[in-house]
Residue frames as a rotation matrix with the C-alpha (Angstrom) as fourth column:
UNK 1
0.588 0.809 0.000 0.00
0.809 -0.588 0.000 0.00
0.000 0.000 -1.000 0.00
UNK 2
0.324 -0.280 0.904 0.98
0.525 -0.741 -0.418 3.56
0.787 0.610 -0.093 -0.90
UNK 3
-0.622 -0.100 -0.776 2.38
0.712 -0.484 -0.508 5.88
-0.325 -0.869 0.373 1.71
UNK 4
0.000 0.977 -0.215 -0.49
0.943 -0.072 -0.326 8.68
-0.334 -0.203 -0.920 2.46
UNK 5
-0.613 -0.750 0.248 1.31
0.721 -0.659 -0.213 11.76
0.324 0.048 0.945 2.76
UNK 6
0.509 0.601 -0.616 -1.09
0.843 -0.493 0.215 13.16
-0.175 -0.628 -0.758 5.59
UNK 7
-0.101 -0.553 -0.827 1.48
0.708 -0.624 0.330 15.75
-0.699 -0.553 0.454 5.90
UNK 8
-0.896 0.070 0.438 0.30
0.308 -0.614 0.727 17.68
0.320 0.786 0.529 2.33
UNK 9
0.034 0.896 0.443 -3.40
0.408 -0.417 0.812 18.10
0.912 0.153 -0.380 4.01
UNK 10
-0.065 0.362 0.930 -4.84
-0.341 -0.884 0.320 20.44
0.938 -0.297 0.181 6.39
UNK 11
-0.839 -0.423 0.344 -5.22
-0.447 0.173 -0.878 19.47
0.311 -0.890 -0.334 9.78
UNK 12
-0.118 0.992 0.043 -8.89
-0.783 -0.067 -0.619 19.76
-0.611 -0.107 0.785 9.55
UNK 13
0.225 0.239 -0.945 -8.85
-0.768 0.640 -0.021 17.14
0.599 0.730 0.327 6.22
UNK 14
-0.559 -0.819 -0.131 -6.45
-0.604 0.510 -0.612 15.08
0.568 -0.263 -0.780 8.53
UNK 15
-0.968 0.156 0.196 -8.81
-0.081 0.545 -0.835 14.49
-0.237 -0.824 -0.515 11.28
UNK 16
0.002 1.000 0.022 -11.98
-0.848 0.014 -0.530 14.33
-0.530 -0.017 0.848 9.60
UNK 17
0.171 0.139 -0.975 -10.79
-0.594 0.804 0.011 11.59
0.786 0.578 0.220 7.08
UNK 18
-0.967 -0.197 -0.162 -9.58
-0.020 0.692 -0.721 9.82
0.254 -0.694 -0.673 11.26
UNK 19
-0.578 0.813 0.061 -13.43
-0.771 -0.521 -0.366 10.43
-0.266 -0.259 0.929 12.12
UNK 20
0.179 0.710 -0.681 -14.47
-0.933 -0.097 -0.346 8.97
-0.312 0.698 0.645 9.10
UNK 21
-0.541 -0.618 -0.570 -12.24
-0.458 0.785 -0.417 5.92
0.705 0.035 -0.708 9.50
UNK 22
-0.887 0.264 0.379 -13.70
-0.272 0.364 -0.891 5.29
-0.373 -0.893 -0.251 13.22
UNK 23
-0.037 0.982 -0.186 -17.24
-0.797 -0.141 -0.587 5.36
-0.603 0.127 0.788 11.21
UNK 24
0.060 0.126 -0.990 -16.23
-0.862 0.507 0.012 3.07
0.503 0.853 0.139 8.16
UNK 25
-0.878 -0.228 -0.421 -16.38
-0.210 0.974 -0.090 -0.12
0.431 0.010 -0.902 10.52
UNK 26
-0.236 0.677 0.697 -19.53
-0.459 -0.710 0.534 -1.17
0.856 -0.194 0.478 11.73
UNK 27
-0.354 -0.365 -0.861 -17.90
0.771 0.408 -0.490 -2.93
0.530 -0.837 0.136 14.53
UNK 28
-0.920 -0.286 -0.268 -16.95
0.390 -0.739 -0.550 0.56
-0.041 -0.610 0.791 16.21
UNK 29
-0.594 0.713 0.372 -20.37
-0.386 -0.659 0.645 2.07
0.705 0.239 0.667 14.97
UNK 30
0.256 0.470 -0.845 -22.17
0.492 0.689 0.532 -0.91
0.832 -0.551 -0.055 17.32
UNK 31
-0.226 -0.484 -0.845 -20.20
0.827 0.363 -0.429 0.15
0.515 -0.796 0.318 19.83
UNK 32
-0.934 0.057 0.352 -20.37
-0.065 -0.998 -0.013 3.82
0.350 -0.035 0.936 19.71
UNK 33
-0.282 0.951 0.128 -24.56
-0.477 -0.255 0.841 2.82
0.832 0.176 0.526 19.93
UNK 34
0.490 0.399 -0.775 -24.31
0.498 0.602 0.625 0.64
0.715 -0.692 0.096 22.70
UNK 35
-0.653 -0.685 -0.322 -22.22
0.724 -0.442 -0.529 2.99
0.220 -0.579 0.785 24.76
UNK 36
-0.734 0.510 0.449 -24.98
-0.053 -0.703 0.710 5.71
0.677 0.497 0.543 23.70
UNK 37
0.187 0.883 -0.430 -27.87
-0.019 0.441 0.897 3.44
0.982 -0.160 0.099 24.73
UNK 38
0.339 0.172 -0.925 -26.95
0.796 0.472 0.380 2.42
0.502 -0.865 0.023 28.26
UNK 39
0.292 -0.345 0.892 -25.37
-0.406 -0.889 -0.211 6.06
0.866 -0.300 -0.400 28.79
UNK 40
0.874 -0.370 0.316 -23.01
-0.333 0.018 0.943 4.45
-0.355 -0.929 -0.107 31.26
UNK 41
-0.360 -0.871 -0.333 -19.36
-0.923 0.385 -0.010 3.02
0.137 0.304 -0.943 31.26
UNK 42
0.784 0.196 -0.589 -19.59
-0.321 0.940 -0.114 -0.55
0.531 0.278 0.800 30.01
UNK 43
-0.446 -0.800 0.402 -16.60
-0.771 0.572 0.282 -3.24
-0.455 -0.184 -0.871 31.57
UNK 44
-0.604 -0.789 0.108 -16.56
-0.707 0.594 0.384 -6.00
-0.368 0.156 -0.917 29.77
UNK 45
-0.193 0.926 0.326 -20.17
0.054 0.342 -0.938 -7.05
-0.980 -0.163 -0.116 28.42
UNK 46
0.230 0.225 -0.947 -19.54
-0.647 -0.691 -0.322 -5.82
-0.726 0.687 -0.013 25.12
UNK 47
-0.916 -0.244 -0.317 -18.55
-0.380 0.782 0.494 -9.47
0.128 0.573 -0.809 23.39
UNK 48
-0.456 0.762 0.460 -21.95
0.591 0.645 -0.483 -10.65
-0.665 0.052 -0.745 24.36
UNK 49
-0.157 0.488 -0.858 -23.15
-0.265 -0.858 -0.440 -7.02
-0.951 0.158 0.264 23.34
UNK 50
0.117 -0.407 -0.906 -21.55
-0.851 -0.511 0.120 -6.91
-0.512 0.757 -0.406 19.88
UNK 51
0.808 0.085 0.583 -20.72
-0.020 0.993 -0.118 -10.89
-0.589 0.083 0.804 19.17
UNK 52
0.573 -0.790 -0.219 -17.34
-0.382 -0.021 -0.924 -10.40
0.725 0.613 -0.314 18.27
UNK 53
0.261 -0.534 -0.804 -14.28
0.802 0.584 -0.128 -12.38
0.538 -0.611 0.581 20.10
UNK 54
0.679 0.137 -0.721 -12.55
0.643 -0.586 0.494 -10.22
-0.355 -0.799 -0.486 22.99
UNK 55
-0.202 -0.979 0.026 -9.53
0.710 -0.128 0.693 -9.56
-0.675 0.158 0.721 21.12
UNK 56
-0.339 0.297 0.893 -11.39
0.827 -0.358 0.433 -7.97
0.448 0.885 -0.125 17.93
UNK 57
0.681 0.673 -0.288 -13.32
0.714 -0.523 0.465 -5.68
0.162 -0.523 -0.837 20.47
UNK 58
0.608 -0.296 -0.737 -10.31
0.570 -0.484 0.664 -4.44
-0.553 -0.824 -0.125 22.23
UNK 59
-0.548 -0.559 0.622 -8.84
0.808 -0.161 0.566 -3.48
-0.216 0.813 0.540 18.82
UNK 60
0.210 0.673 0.709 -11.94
0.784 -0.549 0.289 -1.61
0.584 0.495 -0.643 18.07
UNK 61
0.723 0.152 -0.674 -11.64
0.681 0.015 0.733 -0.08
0.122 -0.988 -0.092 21.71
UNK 62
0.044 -0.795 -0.605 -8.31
0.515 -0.501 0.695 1.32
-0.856 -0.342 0.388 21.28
UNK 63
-0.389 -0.156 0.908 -9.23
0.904 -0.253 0.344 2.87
0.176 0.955 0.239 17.93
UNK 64
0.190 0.938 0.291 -11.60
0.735 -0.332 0.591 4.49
0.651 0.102 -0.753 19.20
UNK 65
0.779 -0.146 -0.609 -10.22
0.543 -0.330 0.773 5.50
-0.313 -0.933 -0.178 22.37
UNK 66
-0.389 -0.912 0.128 -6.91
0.794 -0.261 0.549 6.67
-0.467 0.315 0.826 20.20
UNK 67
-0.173 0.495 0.851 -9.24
0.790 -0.447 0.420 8.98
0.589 0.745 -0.314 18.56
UNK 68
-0.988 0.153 0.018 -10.74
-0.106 -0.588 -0.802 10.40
-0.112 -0.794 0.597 21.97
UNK 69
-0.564 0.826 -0.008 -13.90
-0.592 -0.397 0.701 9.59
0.576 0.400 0.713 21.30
UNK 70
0.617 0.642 -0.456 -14.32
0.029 0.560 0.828 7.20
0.786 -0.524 0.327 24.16
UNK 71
-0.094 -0.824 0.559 -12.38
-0.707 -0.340 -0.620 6.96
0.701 -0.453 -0.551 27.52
UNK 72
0.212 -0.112 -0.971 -11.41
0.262 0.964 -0.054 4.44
0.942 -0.243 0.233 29.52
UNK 73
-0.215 -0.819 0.531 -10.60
-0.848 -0.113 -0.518 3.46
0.484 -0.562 -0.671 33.37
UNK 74
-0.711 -0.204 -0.673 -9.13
0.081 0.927 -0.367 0.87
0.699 -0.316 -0.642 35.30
UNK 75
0.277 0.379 0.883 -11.74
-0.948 -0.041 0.315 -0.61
0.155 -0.925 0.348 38.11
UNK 76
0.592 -0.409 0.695 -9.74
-0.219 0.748 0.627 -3.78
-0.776 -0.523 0.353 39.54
UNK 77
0.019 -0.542 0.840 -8.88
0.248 0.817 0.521 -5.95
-0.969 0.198 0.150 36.64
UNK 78
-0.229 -0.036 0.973 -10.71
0.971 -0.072 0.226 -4.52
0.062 0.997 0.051 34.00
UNK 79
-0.947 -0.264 -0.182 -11.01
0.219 -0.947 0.235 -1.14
-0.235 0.182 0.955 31.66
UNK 80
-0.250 0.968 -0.032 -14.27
0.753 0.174 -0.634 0.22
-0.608 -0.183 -0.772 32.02
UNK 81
-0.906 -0.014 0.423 -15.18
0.295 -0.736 0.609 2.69
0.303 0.677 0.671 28.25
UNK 82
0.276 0.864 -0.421 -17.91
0.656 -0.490 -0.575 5.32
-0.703 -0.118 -0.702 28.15
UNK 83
0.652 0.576 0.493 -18.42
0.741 -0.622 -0.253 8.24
0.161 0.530 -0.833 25.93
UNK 84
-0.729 -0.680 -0.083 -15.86
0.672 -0.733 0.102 10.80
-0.131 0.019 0.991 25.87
UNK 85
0.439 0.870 -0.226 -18.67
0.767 -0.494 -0.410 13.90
-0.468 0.006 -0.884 26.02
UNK 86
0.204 -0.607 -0.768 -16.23
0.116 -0.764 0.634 16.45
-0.972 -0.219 -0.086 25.35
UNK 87
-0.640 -0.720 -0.267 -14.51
-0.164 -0.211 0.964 15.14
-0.750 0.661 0.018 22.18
UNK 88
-0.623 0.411 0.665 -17.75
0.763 0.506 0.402 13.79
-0.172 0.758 -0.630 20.83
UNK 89
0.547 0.606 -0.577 -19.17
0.610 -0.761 -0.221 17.06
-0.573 -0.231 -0.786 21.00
UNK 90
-0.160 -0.688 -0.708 -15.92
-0.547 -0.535 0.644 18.81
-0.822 0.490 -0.291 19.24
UNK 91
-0.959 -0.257 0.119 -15.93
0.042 0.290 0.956 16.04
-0.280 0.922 -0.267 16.26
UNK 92
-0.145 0.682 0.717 -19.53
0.921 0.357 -0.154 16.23
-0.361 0.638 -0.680 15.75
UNK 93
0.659 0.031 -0.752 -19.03
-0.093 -0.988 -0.122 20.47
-0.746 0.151 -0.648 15.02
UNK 94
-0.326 -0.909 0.260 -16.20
-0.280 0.355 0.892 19.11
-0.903 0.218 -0.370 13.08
UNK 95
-0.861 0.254 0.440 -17.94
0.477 0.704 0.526 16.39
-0.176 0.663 -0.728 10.66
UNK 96
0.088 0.978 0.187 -21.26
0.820 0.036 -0.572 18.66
-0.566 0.204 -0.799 10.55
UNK 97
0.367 -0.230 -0.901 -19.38
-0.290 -0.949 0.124 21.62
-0.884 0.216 -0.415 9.45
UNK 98
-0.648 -0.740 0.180 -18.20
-0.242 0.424 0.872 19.30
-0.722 0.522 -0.454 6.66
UNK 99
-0.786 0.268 0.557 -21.18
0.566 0.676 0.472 17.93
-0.250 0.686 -0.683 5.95
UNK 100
0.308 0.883 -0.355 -23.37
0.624 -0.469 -0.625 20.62
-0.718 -0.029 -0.695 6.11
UNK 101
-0.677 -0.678 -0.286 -21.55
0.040 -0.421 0.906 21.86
-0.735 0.602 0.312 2.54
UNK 102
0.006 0.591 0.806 -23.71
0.543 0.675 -0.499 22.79
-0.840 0.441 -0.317 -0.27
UNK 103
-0.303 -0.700 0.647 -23.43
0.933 -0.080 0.350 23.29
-0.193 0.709 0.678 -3.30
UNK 104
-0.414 0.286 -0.864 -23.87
0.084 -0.933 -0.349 27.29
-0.907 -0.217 0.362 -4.27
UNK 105
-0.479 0.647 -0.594 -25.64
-0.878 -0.357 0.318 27.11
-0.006 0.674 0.739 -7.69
UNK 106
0.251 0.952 0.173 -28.91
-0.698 0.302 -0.649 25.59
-0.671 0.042 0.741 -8.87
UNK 107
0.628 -0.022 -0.778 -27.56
-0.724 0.352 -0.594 24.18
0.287 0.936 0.205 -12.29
UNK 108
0.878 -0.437 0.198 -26.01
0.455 0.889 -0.058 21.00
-0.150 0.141 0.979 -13.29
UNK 109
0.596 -0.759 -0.262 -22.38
-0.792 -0.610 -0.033 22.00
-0.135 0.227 -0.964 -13.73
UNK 110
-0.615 -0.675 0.407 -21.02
-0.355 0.698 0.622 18.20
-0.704 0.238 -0.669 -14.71
């Protein structure tokens, strides 16, 4: 595979096309909804939740969490995730300010 060269776009392109990554599985999307739904911090229910092995989860997990869009903490043994409120509040101003783009004339222009 090609190298990307993040480093020619904007910051802003940068982290909306990471955004838009966290969306394009709908592993992480499950999650993101089942975090939503119970509006608490999950520990470790989320393989029955989701029906994926533990390992595949915690991959998702740390994608997510690398993003900021969820946060983690330790209670004994295990990491307990919830919502990040903060950052999911910044990327959705972020991804709506993207998508809320339209086009400025009436006419076909392709």
């Amino acid at each position: 595979m090609g190298i990307s060269k993040t480093e020619i776009f904007t910051d802003q392109q940068n982290e909306i096309s990471r955004f838009a990554k966290a969306f394009g599985h709908p592993a992480r999307v499950a999650i993101l909804q089942h975090l939503f739904k119970i509006d608490a911090c999950v520990c470790g229910d989320l393989v029955n939740e989701i029906g994926l092995a533990q390992p595949t989860i915690s991959q998702h997990l740390k994608e997510l969490k690398h993003l900021g869009l969820i946060k983690g903490s330790i209670e004994g043994t295990r990491v307990c995730y919830c919502i990040n409120a903060k950052n999911w509040t910044a990327m959705k101003q972020i991804m709506l300010g993207f998508l809320n783009q339209d086009i400025s004339t009436n006419e076909e222009c392709c």
